[in-house]
N, C-alpha and C positions, 0 to 999 in steps of 0.2 A: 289818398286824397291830400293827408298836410303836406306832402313830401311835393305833391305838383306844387301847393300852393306859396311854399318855402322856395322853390325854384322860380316862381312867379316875380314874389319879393325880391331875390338879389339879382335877377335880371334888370328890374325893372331900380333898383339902386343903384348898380353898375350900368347901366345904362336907360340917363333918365329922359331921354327923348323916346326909346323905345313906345311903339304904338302896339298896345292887346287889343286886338278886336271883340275877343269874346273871352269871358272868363266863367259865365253865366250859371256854363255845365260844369261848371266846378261847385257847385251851391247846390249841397240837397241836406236832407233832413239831419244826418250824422255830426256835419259840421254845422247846423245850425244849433244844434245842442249843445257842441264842445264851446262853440262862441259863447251859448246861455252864462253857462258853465263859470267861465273865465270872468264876465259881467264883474264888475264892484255895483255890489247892489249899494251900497251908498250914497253914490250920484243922485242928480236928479230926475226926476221920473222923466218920460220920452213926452215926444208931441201928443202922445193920448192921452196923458197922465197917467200912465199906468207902470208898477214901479216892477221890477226886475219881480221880487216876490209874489207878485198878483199874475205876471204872467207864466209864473214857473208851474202855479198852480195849475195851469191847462197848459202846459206845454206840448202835449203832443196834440191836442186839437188846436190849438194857435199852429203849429208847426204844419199841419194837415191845410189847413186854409193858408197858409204863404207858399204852401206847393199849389194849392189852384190857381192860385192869384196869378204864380208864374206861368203856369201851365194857359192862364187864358190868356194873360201877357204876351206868351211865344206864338198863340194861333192867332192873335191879334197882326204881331208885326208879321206873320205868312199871309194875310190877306191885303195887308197893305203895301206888297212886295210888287 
């Protein structure tokens, strides 16, 4: 998975007009952890208020619900096809 997404980046540095249509099904749970992971929980908390720490706390049921979210997102954009 880093290795598609590292091939993504310097395509798209090397060539910065390049158009990706979808990169979507590159995002699932594994790398949404590693992202967690890397976080500087020092910043400021997100648009919810909620800080890096409070959500690591339920992170795999926070990670659970932004797969449904996508999941109804993708049947969304199939009905409106």
């Amino acid at each position: 998975m880093e290795t598609k997404l590292a091939r993504i980046s310097q395509l798209s540095g090397e060539h910065p007009d390049m158009v990706f249509t979808s990169i979507g099904h590159l995002i699932n749970k594994e790398l949404l952890k590693e992202c967690h992971k890397e976080m500087d929980g020092k910043k400021a908390v997100g648009t919810d208020g909620i800080t890096k720490e409070e959500y690591g706390a339920r992170l795999e049921e926070n990670l659970e619900e932004l797969a449904k979210k996508k999941a109804n997102a993708a049947e969304i954009e199939k009905k409106n096809k």
